[in-house]
N, C-alpha and C positions, 0 to 999 in steps of 0.2 A: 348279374353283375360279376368282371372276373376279380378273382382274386390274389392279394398280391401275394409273391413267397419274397423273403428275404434272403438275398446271396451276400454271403460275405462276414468279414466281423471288423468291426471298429470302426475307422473311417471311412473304409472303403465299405460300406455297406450299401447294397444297391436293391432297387425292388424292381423286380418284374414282374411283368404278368403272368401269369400262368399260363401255360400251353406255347407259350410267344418265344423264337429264338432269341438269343443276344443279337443287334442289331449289327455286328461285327461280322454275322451267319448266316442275311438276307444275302441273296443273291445278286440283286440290284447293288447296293453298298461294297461286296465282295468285288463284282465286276469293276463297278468305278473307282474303287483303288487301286485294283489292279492297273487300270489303264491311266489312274494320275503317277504312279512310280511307276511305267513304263514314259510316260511323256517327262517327267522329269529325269531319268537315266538318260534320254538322247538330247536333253537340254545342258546337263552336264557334261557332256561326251562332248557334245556342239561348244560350248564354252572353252572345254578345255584344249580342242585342236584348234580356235581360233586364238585363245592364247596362244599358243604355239608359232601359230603363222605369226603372228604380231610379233614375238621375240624375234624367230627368223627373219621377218623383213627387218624389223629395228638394227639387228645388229648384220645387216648384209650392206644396209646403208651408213652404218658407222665405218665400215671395214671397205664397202669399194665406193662410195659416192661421196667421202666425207677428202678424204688425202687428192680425189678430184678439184675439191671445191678450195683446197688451200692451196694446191699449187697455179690454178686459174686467179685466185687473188696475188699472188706474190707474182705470177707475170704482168701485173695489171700496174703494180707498186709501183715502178722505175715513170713508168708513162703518167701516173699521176703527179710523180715527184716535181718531173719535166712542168707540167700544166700549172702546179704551185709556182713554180720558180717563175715561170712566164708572165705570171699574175702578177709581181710585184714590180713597183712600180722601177722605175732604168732613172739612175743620177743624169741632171743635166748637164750636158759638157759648155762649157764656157769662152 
């Protein structure tokens, strides 16, 4: 049967087995954290250059696609106006 030692004092008191690494010092465990914070820094990296692009397209379309889209309405205005005014009905003349 192994035996336990006790590491630690107070709350943090932990038992181990004897002979047995902290499980933090397997090598299996060591590897795959290593490779969860390496998959997560190029998911961060990933995130924050598509922010990036996101702000750049946002504000390229405020700045060149937006002053397009108001002056293609204000040319449009006068020809609407025309179309109302055509719409109503003409006095009969007598």
């Amino acid at each position: 049967m192994a035996s336990l030692i006790r590491v630690g004092a107070g709350a943090a008191m932990v038992y181990t087995i004897a002979g047995m690494p902290p499980m933090a010092n397997v090598p299996i465990i060591a590897s795959t954290r290593r490779a969860a914070e390496s998959v997560f820094n190029v998911m961060f990296k990933t995130a924050k250059g598509t922010g990036r692009a996101a702000w750049y397209s946002a504000t390229t379309l405020f700045v060149m696609v937006c002053p397009v889209l108001f002056i293609m309405d204000t040319s449009e205005a006068p020809s609407d106006a025309s179309a109302a005014s055509a719409a109503l009905p003409q006095p009969v003349k007598v």
